[in-house]
Each structure stands twice: as C-alpha cells, then as structure tokens.
N, C-alpha and C positions, 0 to 999 in steps of 0.2 A: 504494500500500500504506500508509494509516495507520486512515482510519474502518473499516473492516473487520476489524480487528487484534481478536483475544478476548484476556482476559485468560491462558488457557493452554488448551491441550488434549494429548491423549495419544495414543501409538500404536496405540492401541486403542481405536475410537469407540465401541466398547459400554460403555465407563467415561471418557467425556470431563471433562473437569475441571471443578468447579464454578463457571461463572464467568456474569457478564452480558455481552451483545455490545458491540461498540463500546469492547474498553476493551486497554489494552497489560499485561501481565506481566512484569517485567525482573528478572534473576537476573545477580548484579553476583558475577563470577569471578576477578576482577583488577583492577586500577586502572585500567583500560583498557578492555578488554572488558567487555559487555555480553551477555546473552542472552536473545532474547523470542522468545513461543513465538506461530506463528501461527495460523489459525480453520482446523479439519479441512477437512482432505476425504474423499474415499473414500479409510478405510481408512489415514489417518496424517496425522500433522500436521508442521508444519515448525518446525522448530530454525535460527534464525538467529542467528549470532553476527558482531555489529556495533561497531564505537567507540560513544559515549556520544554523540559528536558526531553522528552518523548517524540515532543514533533521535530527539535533539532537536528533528531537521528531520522527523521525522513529525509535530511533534506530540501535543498531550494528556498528555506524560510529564510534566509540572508538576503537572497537574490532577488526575492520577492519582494521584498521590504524595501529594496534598494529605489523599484520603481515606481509604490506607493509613496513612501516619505522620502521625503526632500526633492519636489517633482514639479512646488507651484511656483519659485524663485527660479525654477531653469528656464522661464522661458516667459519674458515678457510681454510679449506681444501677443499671448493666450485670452479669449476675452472671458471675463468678469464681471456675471454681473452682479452687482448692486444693490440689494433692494431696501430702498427708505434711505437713499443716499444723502439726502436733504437733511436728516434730523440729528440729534448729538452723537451717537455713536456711529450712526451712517456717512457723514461727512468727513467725523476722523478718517474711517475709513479708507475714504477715497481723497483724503489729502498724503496716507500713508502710503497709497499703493501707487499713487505719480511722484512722490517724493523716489519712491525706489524703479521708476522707469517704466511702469506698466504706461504700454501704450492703446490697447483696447477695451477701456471698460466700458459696459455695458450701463447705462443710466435713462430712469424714468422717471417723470414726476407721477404724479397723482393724475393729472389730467392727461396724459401720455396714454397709463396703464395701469385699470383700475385693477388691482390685485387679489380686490373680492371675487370678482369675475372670473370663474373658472376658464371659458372661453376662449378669454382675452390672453388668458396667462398664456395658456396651452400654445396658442398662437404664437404669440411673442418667443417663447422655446424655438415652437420648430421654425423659426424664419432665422433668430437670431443664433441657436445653437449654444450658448455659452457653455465653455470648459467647466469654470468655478463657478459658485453659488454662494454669496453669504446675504445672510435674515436677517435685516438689520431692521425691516418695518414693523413697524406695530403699532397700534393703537395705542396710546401711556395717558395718565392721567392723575389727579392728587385723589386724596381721599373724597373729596366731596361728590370730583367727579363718578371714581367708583360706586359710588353709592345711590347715586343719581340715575345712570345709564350701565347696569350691572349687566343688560341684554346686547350691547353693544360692544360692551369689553371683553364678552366670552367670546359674542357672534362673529366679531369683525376680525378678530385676531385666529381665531379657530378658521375660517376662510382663508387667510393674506396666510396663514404658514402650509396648510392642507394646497392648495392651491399651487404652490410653487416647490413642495417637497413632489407632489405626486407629478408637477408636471417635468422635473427634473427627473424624475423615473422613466417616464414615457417620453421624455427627447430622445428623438428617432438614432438608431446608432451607437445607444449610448456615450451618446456626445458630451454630458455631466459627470465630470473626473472626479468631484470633489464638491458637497455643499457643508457649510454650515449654520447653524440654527443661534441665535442668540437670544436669552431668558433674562430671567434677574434673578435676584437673591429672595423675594416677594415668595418663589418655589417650595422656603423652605417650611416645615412646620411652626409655629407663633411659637412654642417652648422647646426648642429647639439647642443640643447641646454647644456649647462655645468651646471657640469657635468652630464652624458648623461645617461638619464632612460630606461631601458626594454622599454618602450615604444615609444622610438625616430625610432623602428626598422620601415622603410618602412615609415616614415614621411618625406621624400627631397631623391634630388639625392645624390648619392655617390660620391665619390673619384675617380675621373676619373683613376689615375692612376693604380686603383688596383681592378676596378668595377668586372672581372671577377673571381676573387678569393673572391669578396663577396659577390656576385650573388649565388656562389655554395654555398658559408656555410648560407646564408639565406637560400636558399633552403631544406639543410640540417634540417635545424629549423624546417622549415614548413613540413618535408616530418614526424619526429619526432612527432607533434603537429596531423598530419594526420592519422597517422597508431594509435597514443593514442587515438584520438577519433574514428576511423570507426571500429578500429579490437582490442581495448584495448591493445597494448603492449606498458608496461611502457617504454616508452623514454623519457628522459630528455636531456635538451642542456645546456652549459657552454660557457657562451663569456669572456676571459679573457682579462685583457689587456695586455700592452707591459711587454714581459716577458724578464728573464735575466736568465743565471747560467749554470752551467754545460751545454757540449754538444752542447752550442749556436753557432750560424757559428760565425766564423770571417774571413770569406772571405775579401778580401780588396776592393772587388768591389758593393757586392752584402747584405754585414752585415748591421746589424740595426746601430742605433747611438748609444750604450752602446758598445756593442760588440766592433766597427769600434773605440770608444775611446781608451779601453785599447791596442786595438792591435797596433793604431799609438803609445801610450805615450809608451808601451812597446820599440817598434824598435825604440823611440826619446832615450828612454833611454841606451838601447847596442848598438845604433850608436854615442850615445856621441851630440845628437843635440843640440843645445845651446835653439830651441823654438820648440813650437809647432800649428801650425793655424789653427784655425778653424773658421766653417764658422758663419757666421751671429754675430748677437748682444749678443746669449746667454739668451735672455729674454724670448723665449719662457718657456711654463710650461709642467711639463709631470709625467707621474704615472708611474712607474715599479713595479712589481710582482718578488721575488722571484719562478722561477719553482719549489722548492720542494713547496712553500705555495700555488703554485696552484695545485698541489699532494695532497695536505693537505687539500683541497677546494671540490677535486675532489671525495675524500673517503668521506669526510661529505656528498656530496650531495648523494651522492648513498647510503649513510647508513638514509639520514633524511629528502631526497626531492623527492615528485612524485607531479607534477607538471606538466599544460599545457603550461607555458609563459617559456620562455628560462631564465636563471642568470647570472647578471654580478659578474665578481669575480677579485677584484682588490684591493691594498691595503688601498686606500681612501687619499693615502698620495702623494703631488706634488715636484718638483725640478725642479729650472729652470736648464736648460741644462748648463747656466754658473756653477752651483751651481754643477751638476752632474760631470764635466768635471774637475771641483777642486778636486773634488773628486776623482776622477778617478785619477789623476795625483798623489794626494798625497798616495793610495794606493799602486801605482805601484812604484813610489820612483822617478818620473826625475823629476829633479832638475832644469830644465831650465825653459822658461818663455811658457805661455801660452799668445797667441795673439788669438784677434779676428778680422776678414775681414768680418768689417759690411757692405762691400759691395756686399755679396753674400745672398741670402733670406735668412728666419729664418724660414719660415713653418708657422704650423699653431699656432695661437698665446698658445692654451689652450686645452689641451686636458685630459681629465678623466673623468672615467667610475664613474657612481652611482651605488656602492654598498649597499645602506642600506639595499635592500632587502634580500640580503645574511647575513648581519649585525642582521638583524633585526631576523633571524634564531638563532643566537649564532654563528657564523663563526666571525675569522678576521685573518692577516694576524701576522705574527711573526715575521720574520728576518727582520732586519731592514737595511735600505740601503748599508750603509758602509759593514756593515761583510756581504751581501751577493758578495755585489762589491769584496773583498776581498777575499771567497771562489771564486768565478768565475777565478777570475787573477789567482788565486793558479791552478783553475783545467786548465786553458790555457796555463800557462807555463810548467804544467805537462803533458799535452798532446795534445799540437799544435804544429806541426812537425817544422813551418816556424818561430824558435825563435831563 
C-alpha cells in the first residue's frame, strides 16, 4: 500500500475527490495521528488512521508536501481572489499581497458581485478561474447590531461563505489550489478556558450577545473541514483575535473598544474637554492584533499550512484596557484627565487566544502596540470624514 495511495476520495464514487493518482492526502488531527484517505473502490473509500511514523514508511509524504506547502509565494502572477477586499482585514490583505508583487488579484465590490447570490458567484468562478481563495467578507456588527438583525447575521454570512466554498469546489478543472476561510474569536465558548485552545471550539455555550454571527463562522469551519475531507479541497480557517488598524469602523455607536477610544480622546481633544470617562475599572485584560500582522498571518498560512483543525492567530500579548486607554490618550495628545465610572461593568475579566500552534509553525506577530495605535490614529485623522 503506498504507489496506489490517491490523494483523497469519498463515500460516494459518483463525487470522488479531485485528485491525481499516485499521490497521498494527510489530514493531521493531533500530534500524533494522522489520516489519509485511500483510492475507491466499489462504492467507498477507506479512512485510515495511522502514527506519522507509519505513513513515512510509505513513502512520497516529503515529496508530496513539497508541492502543497510552500506553493503560493512561487509564483506571483497566480490570480487571487479576494473576497471583502474593501473592509479591515480585507484591505490588509490586498495591501500585503502587492507589497510582495502579486500581480493578478482578483477584486469585487458589493455592486460588482453580490456574494449572496449563488449564481452570480458560480459564475464569477468559472469565467475568472482563480488559483487562491481567501474569506475575508462578512457581515460584522457591534452588539446592538446583533441583537437587532440576528436573521441577517446568521443568513447573510451563512450565504457569502456557502457560496464561495462550494463554488471553489465546482470550478471546473479544479482550478482552486488553495482557499481560506477567516472567523473570529466571537467562535469560542463565553467561559471558555485562558487562554483559549483550537480546541475550546464547541466545548460550552457562546456569547449570547453575538451567538449568530458565531454560529455562521463555526459553520464556516466545519463546512471547510467537510469539503477537505469528502471531496479533498484544501481549505483552511483562520480565527483571529480582536483586531485594530487601518479601515476599522469608528462609528460612535456600533465600534469596538480600541476604535471607540481614539475617536472619543480625539473629539476630547479639538473640543478642548478638560476629561474623559470611561466605563468600568479598566482591569479587564485583552489581546489586539495588528490587521496588517494578520495579513502577514494570512500569507504564511496559505504558503505553509494544509490543515484539518482551524488557527488561532493572535499576538500572545495582553493590556488591561486601563493600560490600553493611557495609551491611547497619550498617542492622540489630550491633555486632560482620564476618569473611570467603576460603576458601569467591565466585561469579561480575561480574554486571549492560544497561539502557540501558529507559534509553534515559525509565525509571530511584529508591530507592537503603540506604533500600530499610532498608525491607526494617523490613518483616522486622515480619512475619517467626522474630525
């Protein structure tokens, strides 16, 4: 059993996987185990689950590896596309991937190519064919929104990832090298252990507040995890955490707590405010990502991860939100006082993602707090209309 090995097939020979003969598929489940899927027969295929050391001795797992990872950096002018290129994580993206000489990406607005639309998508595939694949649209929204449009967070995000996963299955040819899916940290369980493993996913209930925008990107996970093993198309998922930088909303109703700082200390400081209050004790703890290091995060996994289990992708580094808020204040330059009104909650006490398995890759993050805070404020005053 090794020259005979396909790279995957299915329980169903009327939809066999897309693959070339003679080649191995391994879907890594643990530190330990391994699973490669073997060449049909009538009517089902085999599921083998073996140590690492076991399929070495088949051979070809070097060689095979050689031409999935490290595959998406050889070759520039491969096209990519894009999807939600316009929004904060989507933008890094596509400032990362011309910073390093990609000369084909693939890019739609909203009015381009509606991503609900099955149709449309399908379409778009087979004219345009794209190699790579990354998810960077979704629907996002603050608390209030959730809570408001609950059928809309599930509906429209469950379409825009369904839509463009299945249609990257069925481009003709198997023209789709490589997608990936991007989530959040919103995934994990609301008591969830610190910081929080790949493995906390689907272990407690969620965050009432935001359950259906994490309903759909678990889903997303698992529709990724699905099509890898029944039909072998590489997908892979990225959960990052709370991100910051360029292109972030600052809505004053609906922004995150980074955002929602500098925009208040901003108008504290060209209104002349003598203070500024904010809520709680400030004890909480929290991890921020740079968006271009999740750009940075994004291109390593696509050039060095084929994977069953989804990545977290976070900087490993905490701040209490007092600590964040000094910050933030001394960045922006007002000069007046910062109060806290500990009589308003503070959230959850501790929040951060377990990265060492990205870590444990060679990945880690680079900008560090301050100058990313201070690139953001720059790109805000530069182009946020309400200053």
């Amino acid at each position: 059993m090794n020259s005979d090995l396909t790279i995957g097939s299915s329980d169903n020979t009327s939809s066999p996987a897309r693959c070339k003969p003679n080649r191995i598929r391994i879907f890594k489940l643990g530190p330990i185990h391994l699973v490669c899927i073997a060449p049909p027969r009538q009517g089902s295929g085999d599921l083998l689950r073996l140590p690492f050391s076991r399929i070495s001795e088949m051979g070809a797992v070097e060689s095979e590896a050689t031409e999935v990872i490290g595959s998406f950096l050889s070759d520039t002018a491969v096209k990519v596309f894009i999807a939600g290129h316009r929004g904060l994580v989507g933008s890094a993206i596509h400032r990362k991937l011309l910073a390093l000489g990609f000369t084909n990406l693939l890019l739609r607005t909203h009015s381009e190519l509606d991503l609900t639309r099955q149709a449309d998508v399908e379409a778009f595939f087979a004219a345009e064919r794209p190699r790579y694949v990354i998810v960077a649209a979704a629907k996002v929204g603050g608390i209030h929104a959730n809570s408001t449009y609950p059928a809309d967070f599930i509906s429209v995000n469950l379409q825009i990832q369904t839509n463009i996963i299945d249609a990257a299955l069925r481009c003709a040819g198997g023209a789709v090298r490589k997608l990936l899916f991007l989530g959040s940290s919103c995934i994990y369980p609301k008591l969830a252990p610190q910081p929080i493993p790949e493995s906390a996913l689907l272990s407690g209930p969620l965050e009432p507040t935001n359950e259906w925008y994490a309903v759909a990107k678990i889903s997303g996970i698992k529709m990724c995890q699905a099509y890898r093993i029944q039909h072998g198309l590489d997908a892979i998922s990225a959960m990052p955490t709370n991100l910051y930088g360029p292109h972030d909303n600052f809505h004053p109703e609906n922004s995150h707590v980074l955002p929602a700082l500098i925009r208040r200390f901003h108008k504290a400081k060209i209104s002349g405010a003598k203070e500024v209050v904010v809520w709680g004790t400030g004890s909480p703890l929290r991890e921020f990502l740079h968006v271009d290091d999740l750009a940075d995060a994004v291109v390593f996994l696509m050039d060095r991860y084929s994977g069953l289990e989804h990545v977290n992708v976070g900087s490993g580094k905490e701040v209490t939100i007092k600590g964040l808020a000094e910050m933030v204040k001394e960045v922006v330059g007002f000069e007046g006082d910062l109060v806290w009104d500990s009589t308003k909650p503070d959230g959850t006490p501790r929040k951060l993602m377990d990265s060492s398995k990205l870590a444990g890759m060679g990945w880690e993050a680079k900008i560090p707090l301050r100058q990313g805070l201070a690139d953001t404020y720059k790109w805000y005053v530069d182009n946020v209309i309400d200053h």
